[in-house]
VMD Tcl script that draws the C-alpha trace (Angstrom):
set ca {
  {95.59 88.23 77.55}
  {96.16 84.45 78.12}
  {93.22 82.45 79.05}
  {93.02 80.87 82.69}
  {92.11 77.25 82.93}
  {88.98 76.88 85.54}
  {91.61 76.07 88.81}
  {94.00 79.17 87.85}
  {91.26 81.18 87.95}
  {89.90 80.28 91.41}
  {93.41 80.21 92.44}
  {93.31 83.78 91.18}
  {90.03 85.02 92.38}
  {90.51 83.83 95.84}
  {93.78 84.82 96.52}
  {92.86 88.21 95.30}
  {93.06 90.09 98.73}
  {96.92 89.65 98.21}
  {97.51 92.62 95.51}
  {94.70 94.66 97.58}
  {97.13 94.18 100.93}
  {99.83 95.20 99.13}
  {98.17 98.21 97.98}
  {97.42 98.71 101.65}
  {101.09 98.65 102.55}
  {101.97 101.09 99.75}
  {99.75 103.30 101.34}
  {100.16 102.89 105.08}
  {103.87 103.20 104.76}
  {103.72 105.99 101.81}
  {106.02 104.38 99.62}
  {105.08 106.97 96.62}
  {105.83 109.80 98.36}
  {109.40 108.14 99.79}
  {110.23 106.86 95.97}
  {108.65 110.34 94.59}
  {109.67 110.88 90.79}
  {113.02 109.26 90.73}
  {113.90 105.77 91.05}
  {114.70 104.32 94.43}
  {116.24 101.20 95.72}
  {114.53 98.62 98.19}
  {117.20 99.10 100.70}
  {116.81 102.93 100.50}
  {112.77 102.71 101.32}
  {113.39 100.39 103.86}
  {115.71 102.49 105.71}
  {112.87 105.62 105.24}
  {109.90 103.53 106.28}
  {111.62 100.57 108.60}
  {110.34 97.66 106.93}
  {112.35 94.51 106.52}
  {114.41 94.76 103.17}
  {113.88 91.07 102.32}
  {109.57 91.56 103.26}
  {109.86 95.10 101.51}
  {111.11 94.07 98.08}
  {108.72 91.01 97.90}
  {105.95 93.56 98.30}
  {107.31 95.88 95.76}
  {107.67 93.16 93.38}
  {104.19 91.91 93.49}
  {103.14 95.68 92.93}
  {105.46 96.22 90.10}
  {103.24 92.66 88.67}
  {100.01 94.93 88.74}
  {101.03 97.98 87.62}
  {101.36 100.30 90.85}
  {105.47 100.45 90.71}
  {107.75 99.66 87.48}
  {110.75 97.70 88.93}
  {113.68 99.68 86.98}
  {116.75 97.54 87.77}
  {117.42 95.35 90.46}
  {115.94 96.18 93.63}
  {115.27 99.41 92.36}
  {110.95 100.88 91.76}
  {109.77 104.08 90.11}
  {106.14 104.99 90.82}
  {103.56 104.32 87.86}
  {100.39 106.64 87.37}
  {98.62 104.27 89.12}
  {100.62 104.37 92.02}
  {100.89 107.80 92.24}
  {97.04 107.62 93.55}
  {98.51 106.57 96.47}
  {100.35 109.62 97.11}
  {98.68 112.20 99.72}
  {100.73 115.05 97.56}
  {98.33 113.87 94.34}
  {95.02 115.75 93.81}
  {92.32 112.79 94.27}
  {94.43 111.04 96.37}
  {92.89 107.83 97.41}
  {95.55 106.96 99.97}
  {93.22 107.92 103.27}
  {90.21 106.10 101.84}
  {92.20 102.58 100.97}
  {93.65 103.23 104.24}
  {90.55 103.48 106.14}
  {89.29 100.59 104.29}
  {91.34 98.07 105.47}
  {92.09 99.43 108.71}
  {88.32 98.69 109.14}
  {88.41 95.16 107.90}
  {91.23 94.07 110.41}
  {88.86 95.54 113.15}
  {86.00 94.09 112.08}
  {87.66 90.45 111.60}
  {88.81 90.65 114.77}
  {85.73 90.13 116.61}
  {82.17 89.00 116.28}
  {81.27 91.58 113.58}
  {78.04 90.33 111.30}
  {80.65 90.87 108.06}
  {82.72 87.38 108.62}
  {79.72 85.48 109.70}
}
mol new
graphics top color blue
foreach p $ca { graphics top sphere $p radius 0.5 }
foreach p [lrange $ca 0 end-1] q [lrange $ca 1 end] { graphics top cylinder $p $q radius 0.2 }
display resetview
């Protein structure tokens, strides 16, 4: 693993909530259980779930980058192992949970909640 100078790394540590979004997305919009266990292109999940093509495959990208899809061609994701967590269909699904979880930190950022200060 490569080394991160000191302002990569608080580049990387504060922008960290990005991947953990993503993984929200995944989730909210069951993209493991649309690609299941063959290949699928962006425009064919964005059809299924409605999201923008462009947004979608932006998202997809970034969690191909950390190991939750494998991008197999262009515009095209398989779901890794990791991903599969995501799935409801899985046995120790966390999908609900990570769900949950941020669905509680956009309510609680929204207001006066003793979390954000």
């Amino acid at each position: 693993m490569t080394k991160l100078s000191p302002s990569q790394e608080i580049v990387r540590l504060a922008f960290s909530f990005i991947p953990a979004r993503a993984i929200y997305v995944a989730a909210k919009y069951r993209l493991a259980e649309v690609i299941g266990d063959e290949e699928k292109s962006v425009d064919y999940i964005a059809e299924i779930t409605g999201l923008d093509p462009d947004a979608l495959g932006r998202v997809c990208r970034l969690l191909a980058s950390i190991g939750v899809l494998q991008e197999t061609n262009d515009k095209s994701f398989a779901v890794t192992k990791v991903g599969r967590m995501l799935s409801s269909n899985e046995e120790n699904s966390l999908r609900d949970y990570i769900i949950l979880y941020h669905e509680s930190l956009l309510q609680n950022s929204s207001g006066d909640s003793p979390a954000w200060g």
